[in-house]
C-alpha positions in Angstrom: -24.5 -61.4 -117.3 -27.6 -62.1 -119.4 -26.0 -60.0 -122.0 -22.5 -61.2 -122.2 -23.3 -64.5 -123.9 -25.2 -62.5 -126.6 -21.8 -60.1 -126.7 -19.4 -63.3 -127.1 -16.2 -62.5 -129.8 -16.5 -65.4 -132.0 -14.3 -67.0 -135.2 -15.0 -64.2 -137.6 -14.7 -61.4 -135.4 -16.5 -59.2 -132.9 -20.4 -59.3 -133.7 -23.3 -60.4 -132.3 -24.4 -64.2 -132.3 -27.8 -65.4 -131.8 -28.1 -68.6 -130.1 -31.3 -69.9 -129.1 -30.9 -71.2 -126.3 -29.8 -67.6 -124.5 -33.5 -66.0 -125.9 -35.1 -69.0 -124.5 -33.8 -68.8 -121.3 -34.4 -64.9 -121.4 -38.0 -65.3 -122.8 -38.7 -67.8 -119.5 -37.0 -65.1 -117.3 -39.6 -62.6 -118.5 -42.4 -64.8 -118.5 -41.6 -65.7 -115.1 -40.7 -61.8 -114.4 -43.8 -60.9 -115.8 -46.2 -63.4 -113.8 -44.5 -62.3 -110.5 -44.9 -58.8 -111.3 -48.5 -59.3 -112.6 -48.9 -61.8 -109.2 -47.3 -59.0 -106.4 -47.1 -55.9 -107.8 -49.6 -55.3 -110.5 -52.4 -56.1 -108.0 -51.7 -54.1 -105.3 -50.4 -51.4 -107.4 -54.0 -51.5 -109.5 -56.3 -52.0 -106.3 -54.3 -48.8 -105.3 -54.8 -46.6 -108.5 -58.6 -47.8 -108.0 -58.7 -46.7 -104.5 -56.9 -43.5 -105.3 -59.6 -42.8 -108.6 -62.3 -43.9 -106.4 -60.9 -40.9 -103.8 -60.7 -38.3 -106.0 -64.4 -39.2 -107.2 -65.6 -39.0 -103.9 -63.8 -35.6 -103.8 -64.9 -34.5 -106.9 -68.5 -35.4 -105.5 -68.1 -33.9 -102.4 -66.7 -30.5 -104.2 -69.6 -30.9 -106.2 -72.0 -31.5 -103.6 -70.3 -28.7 -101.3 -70.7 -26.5 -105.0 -74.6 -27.1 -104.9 -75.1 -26.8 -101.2 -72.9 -23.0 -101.2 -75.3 -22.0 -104.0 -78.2 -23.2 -102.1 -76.8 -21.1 -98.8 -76.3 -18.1 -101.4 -79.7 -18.4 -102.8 -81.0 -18.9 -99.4 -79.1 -15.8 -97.7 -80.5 -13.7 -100.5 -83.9 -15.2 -99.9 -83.3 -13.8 -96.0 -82.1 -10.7 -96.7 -84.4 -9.6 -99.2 -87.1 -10.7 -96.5 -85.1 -8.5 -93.9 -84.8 -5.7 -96.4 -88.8 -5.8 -97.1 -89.6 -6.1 -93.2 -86.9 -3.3 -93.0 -89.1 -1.4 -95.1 -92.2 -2.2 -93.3 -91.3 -1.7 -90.4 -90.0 2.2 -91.1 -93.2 2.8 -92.8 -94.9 1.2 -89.8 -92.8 3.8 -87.9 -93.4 6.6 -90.0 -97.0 5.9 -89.6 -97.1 5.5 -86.3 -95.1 9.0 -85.7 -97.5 11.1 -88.3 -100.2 9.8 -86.8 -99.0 10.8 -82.9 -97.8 14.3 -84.6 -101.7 14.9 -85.6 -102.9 13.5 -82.0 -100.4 15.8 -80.7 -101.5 19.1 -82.9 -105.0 18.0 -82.2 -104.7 18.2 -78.5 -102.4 21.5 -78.7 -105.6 23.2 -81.2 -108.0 21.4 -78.6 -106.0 23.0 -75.2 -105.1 26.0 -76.7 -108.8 26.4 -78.0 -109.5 25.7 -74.4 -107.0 28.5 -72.9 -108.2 30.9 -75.2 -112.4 30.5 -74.0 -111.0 30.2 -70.7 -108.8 33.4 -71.4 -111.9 34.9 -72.7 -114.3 34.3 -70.0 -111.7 35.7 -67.6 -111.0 38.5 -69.7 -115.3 38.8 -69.5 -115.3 38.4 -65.4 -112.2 40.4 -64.9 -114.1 43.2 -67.2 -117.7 42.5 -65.8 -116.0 42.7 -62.1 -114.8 45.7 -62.9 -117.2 47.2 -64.4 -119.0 46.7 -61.3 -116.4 48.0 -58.9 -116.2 50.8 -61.1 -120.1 51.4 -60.9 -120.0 51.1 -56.9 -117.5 53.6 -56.7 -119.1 55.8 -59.3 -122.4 55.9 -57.6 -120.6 56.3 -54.0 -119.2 59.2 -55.5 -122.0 60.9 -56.8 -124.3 60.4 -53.6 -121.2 61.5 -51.9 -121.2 64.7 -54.1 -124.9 65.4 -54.4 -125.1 65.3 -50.7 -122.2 67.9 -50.0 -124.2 69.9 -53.3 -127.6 69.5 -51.1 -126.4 69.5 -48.2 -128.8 66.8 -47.3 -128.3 63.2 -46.8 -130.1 61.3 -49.6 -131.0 57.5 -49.3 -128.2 56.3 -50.6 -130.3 53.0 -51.6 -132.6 55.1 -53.6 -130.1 57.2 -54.8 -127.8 54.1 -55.6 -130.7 52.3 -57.7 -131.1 55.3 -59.8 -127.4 55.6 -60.8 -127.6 52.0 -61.4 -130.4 52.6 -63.9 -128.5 55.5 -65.5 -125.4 53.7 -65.8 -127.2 50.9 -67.6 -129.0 52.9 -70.1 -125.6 54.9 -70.8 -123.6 51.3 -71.5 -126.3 50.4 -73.6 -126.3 53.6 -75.7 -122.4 52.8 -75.6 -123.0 49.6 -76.7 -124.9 50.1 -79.7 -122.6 53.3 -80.8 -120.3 50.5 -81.1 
């Protein structure tokens, strides 16, 4: 309808005719177009494009801030477990320690009992041998009074008799002895 003024057919033919009065009735219908849309729409649509800059800001900053504090956890978790990793490491040397040191308290006390047995061994070995030695003189001596009485045919103190053997047996261990 605007248009079809503009579009009349006129005396000389079809063509366009300007007539002022048409593009000054257009140019107030944009001017009042324009300060409605300007009055309505271009505020709210502005105080929205604001609001929606002003959100993707605040997201960019909160990435941004959610950027710094995930490299700060990072840098923090590496901070722990290179902590953990050293006490790790302490802690199995600690251990190693601790076992080397119970394996020499250990060999110590086996050398120490076994050192023990051994001198205990020994002096029973010495008893055992001395208590023999002894058996074996009482019977040897009971034997020979036994024998130079049936050779005599006389019964000889056998405490006398018994003392001497005793002194021959001693100096015959310690010839022995020093043959040795």
């Amino acid at each position: 309808m605007l248009l079809s003024p503009l579009l009349a057919v006129g005396a000389a033919g079809p063509g366009l005719i300007v007539q002022p009065y048409w593009v000054l009735v257009t140019i107030v219908q944009f001017a009042i177009l324009l300060f409605l849309l300007q009055k309505f729409l271009w505020g709210p649509v502005t105080t929205t494009l604001q609001a929606r800059a002003a959100k993707i800001r605040e997201g960019l900053d909160t990435a941004a801030a959610a950027k710094r504090e995930r490299e700060e956890m990072k840098l923090e978790v590496e901070r722990l477990l290179t902590e953990a990793r050293r006490e790790a490491a302490s802690l199995a040397e600690r251990s190693l320690q601790a076992a080397e040191q119970a394996a020499a308290q250990i060999k110590a006390e086996a050398r120490t009992e076994s050192e023990r047995i051994r001198q205990r061994a020994q002096v029973d070995a010495t008893q055992l041998h001395d208590q023999a030695l002894a058996q074996l003189r009482t019977e040897v001596a009971g034997m020979v009074i036994a024998a130079a009485s049936r050779i005599l045919g006389t019964e000889i103190d056998p405490a006398k008799h018994r003392g001497l053997i005793e002194r021959s047996l001693d100096e015959a261990g310690t010839e022995l002895g020093r043959k040795n």
